[in-house]
C-alpha positions in Angstrom: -2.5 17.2 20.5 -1.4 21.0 20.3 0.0 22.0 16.7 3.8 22.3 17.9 3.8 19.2 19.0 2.6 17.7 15.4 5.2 19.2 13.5 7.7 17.2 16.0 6.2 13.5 14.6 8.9 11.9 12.6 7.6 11.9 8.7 10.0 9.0 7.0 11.5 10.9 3.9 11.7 7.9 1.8 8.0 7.1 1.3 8.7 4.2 -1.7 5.8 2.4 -2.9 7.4 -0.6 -1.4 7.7 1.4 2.0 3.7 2.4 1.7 2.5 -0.7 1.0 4.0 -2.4 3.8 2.9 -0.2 6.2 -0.6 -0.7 4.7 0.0 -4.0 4.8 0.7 -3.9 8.5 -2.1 -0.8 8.9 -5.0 -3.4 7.7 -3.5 -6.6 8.9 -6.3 -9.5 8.7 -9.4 -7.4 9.3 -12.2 -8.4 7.1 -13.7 -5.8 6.6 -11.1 -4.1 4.4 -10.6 -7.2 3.0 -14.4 -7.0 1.7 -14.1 -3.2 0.4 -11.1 -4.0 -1.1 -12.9 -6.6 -3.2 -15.6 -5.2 -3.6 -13.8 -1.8 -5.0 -11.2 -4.0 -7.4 -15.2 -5.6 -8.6 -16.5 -2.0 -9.4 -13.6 -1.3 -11.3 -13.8 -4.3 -13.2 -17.4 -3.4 -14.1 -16.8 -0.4 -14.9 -14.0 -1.7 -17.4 -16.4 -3.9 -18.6 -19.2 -1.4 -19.5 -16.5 0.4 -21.5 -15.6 -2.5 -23.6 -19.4 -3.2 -24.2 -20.1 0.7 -25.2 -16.8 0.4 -27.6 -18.3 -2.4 -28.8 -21.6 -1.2 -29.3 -20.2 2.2 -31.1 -18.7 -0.5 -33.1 -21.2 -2.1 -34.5 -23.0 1.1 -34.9 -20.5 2.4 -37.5 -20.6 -1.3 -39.1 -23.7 -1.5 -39.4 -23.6 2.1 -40.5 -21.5 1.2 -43.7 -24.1 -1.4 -44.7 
């Protein structure tokens, strides 16, 4: 597509969140596939939260253990 005619596609000026994630909504529609990264990215995250609360946890007992 030449660049003049790019600068001619319609950009909605009220990109809401609610606006975004419907058309993401209707972007992914049922595949599976996004369904599966989307798990599997909301996983990591929670793994990653829960290594955090195990290394605060650990730092403390360290200081506890510390003041012994």
């Amino acid at each position: 597509m030449p660049s003049k005619d790019v600068s001619k596609e319609e950009t909605p000026h009220n990109l809401t969140l609610k606006y975004v994630e419907e058309i993401t909504k209707e972007i992914l529609g049922n595949n599976k596939i996004t369904e599966i990264f989307q798990a599997m990215a909301i996983m990591s995250q929670k793994m990653g939260n829960l290594g955090l609360e195990v290394k605060s946890l650990k730092t403390k007992l360290t200081i506890v253990e510390g003041e012994r």
